[in-house]
C-alpha positions as YAML, in Angstrom:
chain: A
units: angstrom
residues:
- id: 1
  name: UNK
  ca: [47.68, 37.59, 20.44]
- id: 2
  name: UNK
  ca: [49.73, 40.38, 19.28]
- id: 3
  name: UNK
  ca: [49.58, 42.21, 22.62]
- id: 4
  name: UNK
  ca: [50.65, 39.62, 24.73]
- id: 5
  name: UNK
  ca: [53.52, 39.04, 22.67]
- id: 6
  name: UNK
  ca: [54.24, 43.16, 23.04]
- id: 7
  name: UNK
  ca: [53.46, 42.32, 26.85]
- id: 8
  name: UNK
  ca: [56.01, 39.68, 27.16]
- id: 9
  name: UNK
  ca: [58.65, 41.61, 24.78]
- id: 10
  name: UNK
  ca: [57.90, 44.78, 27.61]
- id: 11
  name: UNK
  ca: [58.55, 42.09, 30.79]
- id: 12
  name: UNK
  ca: [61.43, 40.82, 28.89]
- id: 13
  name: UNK
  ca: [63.43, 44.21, 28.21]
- id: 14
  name: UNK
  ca: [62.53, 45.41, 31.48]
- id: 15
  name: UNK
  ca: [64.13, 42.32, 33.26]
- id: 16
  name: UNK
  ca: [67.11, 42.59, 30.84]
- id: 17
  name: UNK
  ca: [67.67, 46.23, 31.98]
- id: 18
  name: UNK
  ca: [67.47, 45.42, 35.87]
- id: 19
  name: UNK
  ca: [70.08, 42.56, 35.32]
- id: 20
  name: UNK
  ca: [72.28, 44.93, 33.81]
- id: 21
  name: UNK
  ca: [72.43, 47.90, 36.31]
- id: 22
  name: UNK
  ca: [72.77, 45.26, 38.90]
- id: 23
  name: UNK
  ca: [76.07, 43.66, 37.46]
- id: 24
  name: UNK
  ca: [77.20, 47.21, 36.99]
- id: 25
  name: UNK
  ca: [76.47, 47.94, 40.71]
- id: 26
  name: UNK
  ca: [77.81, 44.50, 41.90]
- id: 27
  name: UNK
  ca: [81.28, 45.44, 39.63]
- id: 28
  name: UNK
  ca: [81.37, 48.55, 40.69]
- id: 29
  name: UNK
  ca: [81.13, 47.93, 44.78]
- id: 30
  name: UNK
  ca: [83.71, 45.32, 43.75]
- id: 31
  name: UNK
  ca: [85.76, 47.88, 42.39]
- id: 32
  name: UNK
  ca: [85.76, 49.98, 45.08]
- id: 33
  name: UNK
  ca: [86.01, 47.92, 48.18]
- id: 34
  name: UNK
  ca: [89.15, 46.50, 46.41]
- id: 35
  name: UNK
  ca: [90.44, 50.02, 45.96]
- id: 36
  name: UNK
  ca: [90.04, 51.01, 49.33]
- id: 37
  name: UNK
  ca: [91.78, 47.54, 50.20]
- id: 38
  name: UNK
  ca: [94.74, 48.72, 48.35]
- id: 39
  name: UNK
  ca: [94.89, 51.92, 49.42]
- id: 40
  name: UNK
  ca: [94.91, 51.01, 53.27]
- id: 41
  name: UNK
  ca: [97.66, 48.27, 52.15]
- id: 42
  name: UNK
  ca: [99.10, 50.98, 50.43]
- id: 43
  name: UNK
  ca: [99.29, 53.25, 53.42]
- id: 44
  name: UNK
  ca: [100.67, 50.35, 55.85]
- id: 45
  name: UNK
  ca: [103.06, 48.20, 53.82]
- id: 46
  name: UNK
  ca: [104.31, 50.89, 51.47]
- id: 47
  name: UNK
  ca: [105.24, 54.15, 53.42]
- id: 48
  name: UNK
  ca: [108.35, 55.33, 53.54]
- id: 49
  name: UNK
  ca: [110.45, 57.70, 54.99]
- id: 50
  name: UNK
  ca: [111.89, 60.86, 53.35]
- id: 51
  name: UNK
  ca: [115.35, 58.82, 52.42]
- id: 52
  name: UNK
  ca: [113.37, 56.04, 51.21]
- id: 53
  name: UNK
  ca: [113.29, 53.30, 54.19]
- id: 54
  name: UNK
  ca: [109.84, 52.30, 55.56]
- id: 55
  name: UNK
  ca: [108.60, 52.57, 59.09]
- id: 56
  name: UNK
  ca: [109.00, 48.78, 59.76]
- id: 57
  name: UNK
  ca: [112.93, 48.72, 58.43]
- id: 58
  name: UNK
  ca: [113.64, 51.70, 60.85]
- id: 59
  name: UNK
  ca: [112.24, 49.86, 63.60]
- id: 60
  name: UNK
  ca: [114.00, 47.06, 62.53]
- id: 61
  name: UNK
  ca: [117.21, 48.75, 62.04]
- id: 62
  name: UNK
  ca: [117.18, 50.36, 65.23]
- id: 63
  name: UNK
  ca: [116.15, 46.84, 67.05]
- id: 64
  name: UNK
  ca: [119.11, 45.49, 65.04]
- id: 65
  name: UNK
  ca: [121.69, 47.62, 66.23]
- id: 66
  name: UNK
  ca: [120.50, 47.73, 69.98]
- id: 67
  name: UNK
  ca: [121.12, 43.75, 69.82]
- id: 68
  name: UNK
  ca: [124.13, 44.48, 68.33]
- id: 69
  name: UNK
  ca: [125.18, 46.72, 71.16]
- id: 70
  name: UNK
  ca: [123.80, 44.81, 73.58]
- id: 71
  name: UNK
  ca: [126.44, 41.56, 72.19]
- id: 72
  name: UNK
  ca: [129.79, 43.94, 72.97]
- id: 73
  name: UNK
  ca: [131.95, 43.14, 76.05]
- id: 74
  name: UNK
  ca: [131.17, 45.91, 78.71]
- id: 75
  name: UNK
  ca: [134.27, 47.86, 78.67]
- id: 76
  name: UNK
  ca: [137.28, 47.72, 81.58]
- id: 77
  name: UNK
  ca: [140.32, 49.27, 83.00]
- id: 78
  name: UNK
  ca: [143.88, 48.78, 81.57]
- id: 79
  name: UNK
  ca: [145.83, 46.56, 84.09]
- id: 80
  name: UNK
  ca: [149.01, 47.42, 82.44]
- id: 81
  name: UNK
  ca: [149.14, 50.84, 82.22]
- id: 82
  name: UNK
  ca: [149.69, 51.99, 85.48]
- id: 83
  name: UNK
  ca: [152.75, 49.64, 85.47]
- id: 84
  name: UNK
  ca: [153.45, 51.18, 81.83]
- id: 85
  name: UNK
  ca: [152.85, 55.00, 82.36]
- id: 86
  name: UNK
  ca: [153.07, 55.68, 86.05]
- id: 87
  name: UNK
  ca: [155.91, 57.28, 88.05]
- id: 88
  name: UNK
  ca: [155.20, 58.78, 91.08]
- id: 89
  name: UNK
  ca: [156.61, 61.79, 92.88]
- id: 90
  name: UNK
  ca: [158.89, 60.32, 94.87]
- id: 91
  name: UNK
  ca: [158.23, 63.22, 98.04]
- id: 92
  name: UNK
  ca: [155.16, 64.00, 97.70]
- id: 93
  name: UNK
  ca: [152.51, 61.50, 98.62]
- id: 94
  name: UNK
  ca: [148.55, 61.87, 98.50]
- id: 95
  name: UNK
  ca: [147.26, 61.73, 101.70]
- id: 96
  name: UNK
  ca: [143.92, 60.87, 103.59]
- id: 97
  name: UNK
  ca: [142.61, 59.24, 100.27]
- id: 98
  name: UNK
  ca: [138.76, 59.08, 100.21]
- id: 99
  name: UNK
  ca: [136.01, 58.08, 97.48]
- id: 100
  name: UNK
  ca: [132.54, 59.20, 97.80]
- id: 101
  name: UNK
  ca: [129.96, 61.63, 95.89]
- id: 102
  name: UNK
  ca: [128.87, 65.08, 96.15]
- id: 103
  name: UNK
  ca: [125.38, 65.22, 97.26]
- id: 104
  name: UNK
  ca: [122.46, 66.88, 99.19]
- id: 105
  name: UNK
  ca: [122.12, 65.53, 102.84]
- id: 106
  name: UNK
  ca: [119.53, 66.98, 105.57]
- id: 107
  name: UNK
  ca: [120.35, 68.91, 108.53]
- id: 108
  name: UNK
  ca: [117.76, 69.65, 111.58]
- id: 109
  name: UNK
  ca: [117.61, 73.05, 113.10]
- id: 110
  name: UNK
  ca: [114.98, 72.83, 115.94]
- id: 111
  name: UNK
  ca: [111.09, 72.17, 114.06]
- id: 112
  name: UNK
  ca: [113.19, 73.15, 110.73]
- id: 113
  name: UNK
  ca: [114.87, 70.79, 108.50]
- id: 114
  name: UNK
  ca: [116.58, 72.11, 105.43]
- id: 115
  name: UNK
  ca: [119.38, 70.26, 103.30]
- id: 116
  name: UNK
  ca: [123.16, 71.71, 101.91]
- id: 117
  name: UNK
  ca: [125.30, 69.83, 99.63]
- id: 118
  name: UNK
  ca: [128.46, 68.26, 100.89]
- id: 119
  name: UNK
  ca: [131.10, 65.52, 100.28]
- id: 120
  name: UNK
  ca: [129.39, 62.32, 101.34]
- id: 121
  name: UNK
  ca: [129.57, 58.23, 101.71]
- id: 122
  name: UNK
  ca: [133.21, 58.69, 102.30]
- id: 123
  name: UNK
  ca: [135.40, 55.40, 101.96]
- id: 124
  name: UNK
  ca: [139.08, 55.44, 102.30]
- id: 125
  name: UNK
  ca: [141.13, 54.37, 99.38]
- id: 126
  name: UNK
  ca: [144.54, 51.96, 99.29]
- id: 127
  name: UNK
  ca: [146.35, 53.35, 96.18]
- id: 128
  name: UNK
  ca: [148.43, 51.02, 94.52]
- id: 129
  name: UNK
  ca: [151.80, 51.26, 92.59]
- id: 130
  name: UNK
  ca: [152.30, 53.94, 94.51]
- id: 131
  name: UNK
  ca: [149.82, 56.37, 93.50]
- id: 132
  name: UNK
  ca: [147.45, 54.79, 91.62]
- id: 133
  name: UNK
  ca: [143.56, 55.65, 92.78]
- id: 134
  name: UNK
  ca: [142.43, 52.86, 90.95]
- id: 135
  name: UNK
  ca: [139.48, 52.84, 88.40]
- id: 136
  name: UNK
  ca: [136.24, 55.38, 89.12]
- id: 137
  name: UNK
  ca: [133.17, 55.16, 87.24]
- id: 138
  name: UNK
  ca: [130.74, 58.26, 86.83]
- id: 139
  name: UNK
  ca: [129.68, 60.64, 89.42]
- id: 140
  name: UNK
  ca: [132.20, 58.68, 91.64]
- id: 141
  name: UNK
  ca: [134.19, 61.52, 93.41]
- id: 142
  name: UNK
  ca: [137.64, 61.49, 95.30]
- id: 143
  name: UNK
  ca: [139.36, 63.99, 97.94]
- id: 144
  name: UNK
  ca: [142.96, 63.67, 99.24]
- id: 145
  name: UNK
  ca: [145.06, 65.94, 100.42]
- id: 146
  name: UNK
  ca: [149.08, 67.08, 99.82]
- id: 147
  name: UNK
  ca: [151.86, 68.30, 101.95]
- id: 148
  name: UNK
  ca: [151.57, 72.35, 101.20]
- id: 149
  name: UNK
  ca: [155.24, 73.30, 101.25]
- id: 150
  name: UNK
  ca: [156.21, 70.49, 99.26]
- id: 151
  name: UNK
  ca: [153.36, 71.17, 97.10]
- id: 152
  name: UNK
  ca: [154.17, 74.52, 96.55]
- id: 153
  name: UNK
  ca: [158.24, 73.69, 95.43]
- id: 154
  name: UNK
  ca: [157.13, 72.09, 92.39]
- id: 155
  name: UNK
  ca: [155.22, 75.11, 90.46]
- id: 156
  name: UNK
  ca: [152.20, 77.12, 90.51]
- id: 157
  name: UNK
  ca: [149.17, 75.57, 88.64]
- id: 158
  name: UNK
  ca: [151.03, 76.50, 85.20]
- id: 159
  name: UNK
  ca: [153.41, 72.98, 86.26]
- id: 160
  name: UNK
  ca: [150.50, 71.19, 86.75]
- id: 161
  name: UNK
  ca: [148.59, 69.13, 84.26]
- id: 162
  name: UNK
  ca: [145.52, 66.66, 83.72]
- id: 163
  name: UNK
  ca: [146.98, 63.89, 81.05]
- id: 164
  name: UNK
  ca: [144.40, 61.61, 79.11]
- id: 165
  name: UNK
  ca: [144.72, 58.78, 77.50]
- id: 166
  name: UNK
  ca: [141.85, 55.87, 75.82]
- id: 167
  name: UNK
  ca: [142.84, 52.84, 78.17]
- id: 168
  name: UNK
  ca: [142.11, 50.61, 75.06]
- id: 169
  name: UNK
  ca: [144.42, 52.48, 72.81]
- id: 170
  name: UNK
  ca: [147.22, 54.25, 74.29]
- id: 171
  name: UNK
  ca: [149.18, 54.82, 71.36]
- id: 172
  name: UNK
  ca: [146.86, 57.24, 69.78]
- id: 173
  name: UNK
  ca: [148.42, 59.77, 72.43]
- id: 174
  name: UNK
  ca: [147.25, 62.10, 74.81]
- id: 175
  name: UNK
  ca: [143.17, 63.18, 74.53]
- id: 176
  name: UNK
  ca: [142.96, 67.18, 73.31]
- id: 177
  name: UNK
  ca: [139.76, 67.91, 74.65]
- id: 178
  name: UNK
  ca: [140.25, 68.78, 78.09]
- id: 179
  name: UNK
  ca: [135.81, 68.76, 78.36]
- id: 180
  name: UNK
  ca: [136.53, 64.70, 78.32]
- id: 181
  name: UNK
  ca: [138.48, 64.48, 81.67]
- id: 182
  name: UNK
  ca: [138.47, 66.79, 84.86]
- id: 183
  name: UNK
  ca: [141.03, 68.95, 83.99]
- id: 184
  name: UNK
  ca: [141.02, 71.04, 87.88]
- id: 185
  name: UNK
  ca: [141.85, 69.47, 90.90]
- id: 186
  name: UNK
  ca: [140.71, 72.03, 92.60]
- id: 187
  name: UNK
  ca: [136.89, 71.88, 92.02]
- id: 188
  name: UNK
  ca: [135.84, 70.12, 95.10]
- id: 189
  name: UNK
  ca: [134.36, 72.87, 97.65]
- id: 190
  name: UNK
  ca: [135.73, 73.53, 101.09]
- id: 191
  name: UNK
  ca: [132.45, 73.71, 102.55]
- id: 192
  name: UNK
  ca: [131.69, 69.70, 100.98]
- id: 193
  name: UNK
  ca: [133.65, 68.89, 103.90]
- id: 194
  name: UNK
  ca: [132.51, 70.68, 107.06]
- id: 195
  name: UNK
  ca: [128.93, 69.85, 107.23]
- id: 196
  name: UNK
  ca: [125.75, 71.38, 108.84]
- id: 197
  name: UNK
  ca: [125.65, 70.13, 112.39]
- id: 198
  name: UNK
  ca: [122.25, 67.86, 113.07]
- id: 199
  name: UNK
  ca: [123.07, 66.28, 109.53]
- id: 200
  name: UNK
  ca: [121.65, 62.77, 108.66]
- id: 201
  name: UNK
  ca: [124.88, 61.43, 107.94]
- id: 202
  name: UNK
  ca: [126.30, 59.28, 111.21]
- id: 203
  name: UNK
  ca: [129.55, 59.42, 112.44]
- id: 204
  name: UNK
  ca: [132.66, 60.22, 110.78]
- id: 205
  name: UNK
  ca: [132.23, 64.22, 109.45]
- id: 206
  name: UNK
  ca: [133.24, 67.09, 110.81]
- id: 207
  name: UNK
  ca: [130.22, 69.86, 111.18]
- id: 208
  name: UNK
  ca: [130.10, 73.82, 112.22]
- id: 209
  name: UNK
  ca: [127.18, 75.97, 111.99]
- id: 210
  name: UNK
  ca: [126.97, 78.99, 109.28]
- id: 211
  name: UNK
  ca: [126.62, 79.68, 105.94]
- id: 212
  name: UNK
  ca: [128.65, 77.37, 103.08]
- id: 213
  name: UNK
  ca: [131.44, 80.46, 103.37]
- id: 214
  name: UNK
  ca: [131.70, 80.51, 106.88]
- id: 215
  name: UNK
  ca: [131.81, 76.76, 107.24]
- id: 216
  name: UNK
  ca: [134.50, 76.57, 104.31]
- id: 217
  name: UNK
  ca: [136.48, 79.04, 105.68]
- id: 218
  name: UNK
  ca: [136.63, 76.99, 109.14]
- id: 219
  name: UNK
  ca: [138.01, 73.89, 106.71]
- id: 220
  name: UNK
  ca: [140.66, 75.78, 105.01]
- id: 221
  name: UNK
  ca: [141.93, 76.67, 108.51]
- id: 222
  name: UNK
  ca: [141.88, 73.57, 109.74]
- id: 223
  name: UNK
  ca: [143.99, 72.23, 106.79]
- id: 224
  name: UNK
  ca: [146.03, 75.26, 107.06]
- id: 225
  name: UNK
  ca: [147.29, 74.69, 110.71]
- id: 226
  name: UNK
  ca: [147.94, 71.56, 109.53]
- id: 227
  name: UNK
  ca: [150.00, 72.18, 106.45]
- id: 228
  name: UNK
  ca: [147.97, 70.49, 104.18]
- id: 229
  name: UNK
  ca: [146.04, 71.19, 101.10]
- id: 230
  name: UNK
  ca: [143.00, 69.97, 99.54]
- id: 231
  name: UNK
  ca: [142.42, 68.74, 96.02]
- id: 232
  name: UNK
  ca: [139.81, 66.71, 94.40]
- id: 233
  name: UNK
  ca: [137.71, 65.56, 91.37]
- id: 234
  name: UNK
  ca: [134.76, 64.12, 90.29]
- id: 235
  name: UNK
  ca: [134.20, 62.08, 87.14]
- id: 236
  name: UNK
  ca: [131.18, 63.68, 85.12]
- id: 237
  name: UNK
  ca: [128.40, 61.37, 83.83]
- id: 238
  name: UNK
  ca: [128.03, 62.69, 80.83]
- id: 239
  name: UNK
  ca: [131.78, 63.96, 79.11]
- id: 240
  name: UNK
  ca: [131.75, 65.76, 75.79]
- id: 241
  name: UNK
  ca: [133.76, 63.61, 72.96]
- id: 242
  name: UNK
  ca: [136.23, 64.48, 69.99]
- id: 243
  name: UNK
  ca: [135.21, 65.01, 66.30]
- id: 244
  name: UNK
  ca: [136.26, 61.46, 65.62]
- id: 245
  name: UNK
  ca: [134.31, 59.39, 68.38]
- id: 246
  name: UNK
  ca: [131.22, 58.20, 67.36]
- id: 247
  name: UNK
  ca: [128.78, 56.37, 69.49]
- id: 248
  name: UNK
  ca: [128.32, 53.52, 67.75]
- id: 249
  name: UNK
  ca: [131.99, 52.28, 67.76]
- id: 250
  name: UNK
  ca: [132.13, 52.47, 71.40]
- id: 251
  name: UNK
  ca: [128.24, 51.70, 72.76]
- id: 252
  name: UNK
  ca: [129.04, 51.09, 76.05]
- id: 253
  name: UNK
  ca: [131.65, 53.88, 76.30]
- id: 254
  name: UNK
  ca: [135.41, 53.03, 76.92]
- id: 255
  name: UNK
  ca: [138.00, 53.38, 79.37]
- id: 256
  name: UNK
  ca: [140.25, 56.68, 79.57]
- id: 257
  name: UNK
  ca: [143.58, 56.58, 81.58]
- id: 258
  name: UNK
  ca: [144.89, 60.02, 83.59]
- id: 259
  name: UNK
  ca: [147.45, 60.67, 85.39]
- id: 260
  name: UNK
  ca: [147.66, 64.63, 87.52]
- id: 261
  name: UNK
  ca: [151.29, 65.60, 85.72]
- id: 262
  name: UNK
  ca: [154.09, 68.00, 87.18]
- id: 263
  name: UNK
  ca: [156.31, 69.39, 84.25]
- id: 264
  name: UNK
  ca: [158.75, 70.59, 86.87]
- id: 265
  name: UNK
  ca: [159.61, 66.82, 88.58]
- id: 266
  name: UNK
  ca: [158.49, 64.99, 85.21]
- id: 267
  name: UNK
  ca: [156.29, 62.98, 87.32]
- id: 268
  name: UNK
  ca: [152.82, 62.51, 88.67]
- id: 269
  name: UNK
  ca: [151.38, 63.04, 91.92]
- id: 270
  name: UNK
  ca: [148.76, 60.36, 91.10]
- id: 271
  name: UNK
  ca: [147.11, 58.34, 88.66]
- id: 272
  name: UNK
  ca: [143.51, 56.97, 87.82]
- id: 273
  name: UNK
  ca: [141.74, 55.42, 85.27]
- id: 274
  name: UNK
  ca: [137.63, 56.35, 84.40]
- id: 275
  name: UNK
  ca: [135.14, 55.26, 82.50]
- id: 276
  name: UNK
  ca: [133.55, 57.61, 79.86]
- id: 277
  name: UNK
  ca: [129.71, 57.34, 79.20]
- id: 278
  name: UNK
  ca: [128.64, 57.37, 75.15]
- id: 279
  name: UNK
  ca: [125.26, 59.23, 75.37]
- id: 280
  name: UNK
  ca: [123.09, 55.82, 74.25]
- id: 281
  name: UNK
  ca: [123.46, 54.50, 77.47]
...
């Protein structure tokens, strides 16, 4: 009698024992899956960048303020100011008046085809109040040319200077930075307009054979005998800004007013407005 009841205090212990490591397992898986649980929560919902903000507010932020940009008017020319700012040289008139863009075209030399850069899709422009080229938008180029001699009266290139204004705010005066505007009229190559002959480009351009110096040269005489000079621009896509303009205020860049400014007739030979990129576009 006594040894069963020693037999069924053993079975009893025993079965108390395995009921105890068990909880302590079951506790202790519980324990850690819900630890791991909060650590991955921990690494999704809760990091942060170095200044605080968390991944999903950046995004957020930057989603935010590309709707934001995307809700402001696209920006335009000033009607009024060539009206407002304009005068003209009254003897001196831009002449043969063309848009286009500089860019590679190909030429065909027997079984050879190679390409050279010139002054191309050429479209003649009506100024208006006067002088006024009207408004160009980036890598928009224009070419004209001016009578020399009366050219020449007014001043060497020391009389002559690129004026800038915003469009949207002319009172703030004229732009400093020169890197905003083409400040040269003279950067437009005489070779851009004497082409390679057996170019793709149609009808309408004049073509010699040689190198870009030879062909160049052959323009310059031809404007030469007929008492003419070239000048010419092209608006840049992407403009260096001032200290004070920030992207955000202007996303979809801004207007800028210019006008090509003798000191010696207190006039302009012409005037044009262009649009100037922000670098989130």
């Amino acid at each position: 009698m006594m040894n069963v009841r020693k037999q069924a205090g053993l079975v009893l212990l025993v079965a108390t024992v395995a009921l105890s490591t068990a909880g302590c397992s079951s506790v202790l898986k519980q324990m850690t899956s819900g630890g791991a649980s909060g650590s991955a929560e921990s690494a999704s919902g809760g990091e942060t960048s170095s200044d605080g903000e968390s991944a999903s507010d950046g995004e957020s932020a930057s989603e935010g303020e590309a709707a934001e940009a995307s809700n402001v008017p696209d920006p335009e020319p000033n009607p009024e100011l060539p009206n407002k700012m304009l005068s003209c040289i009254p003897d001196l008139k831009p002449q043969d008046v063309q848009y286009g863009k500089v860019a590679k075209y190909k030429f065909t030399q027997g079984m050879k085809t190679d390409d050279r850069t010139g002054f191309l899709e050429r479209e003649p422009v009506e100024m208006t109040n006067g002088c006024y080229l009207g408004a160009m938008e980036p890598e928009q180029c224009v070419a004209l040319t001016v009578d020399t001699a009366k050219y020449k009266e007014l001043g060497n290139s020391n009389k002559w200077e690129v004026q800038c204004v915003y469009a949207d705010d002319p009172s703030a005066g004229m732009i400093k930075n020169p890197n905003m505007y083409p400040y040269s009229m003279d950067r437009m190559k005489p070779y851009y307009f004497m082409l390679m002959c057996n170019h793709d480009q149609g009808e309408g351009y004049e073509c010699a054979e040689g190198s870009n110096s030879m062909r160049g040269g052959k323009w310059r005489d031809k404007l030469e005998a007929e008492g003419k000079t070239q000048l010419g621009f092209c608006v840049n896509r992407k403009l260096y800004q001032e200290t004070d303009y920030e992207d955000k205020d202007f996303p979809k860049g801004r207007y800028l007013y210019c006008q090509y400014f003798n000191s010696t007739s207190g006039k302009a030979l012409f005037g044009w407005q262009q649009r100037l990129e922000t670098s989130n576009l």
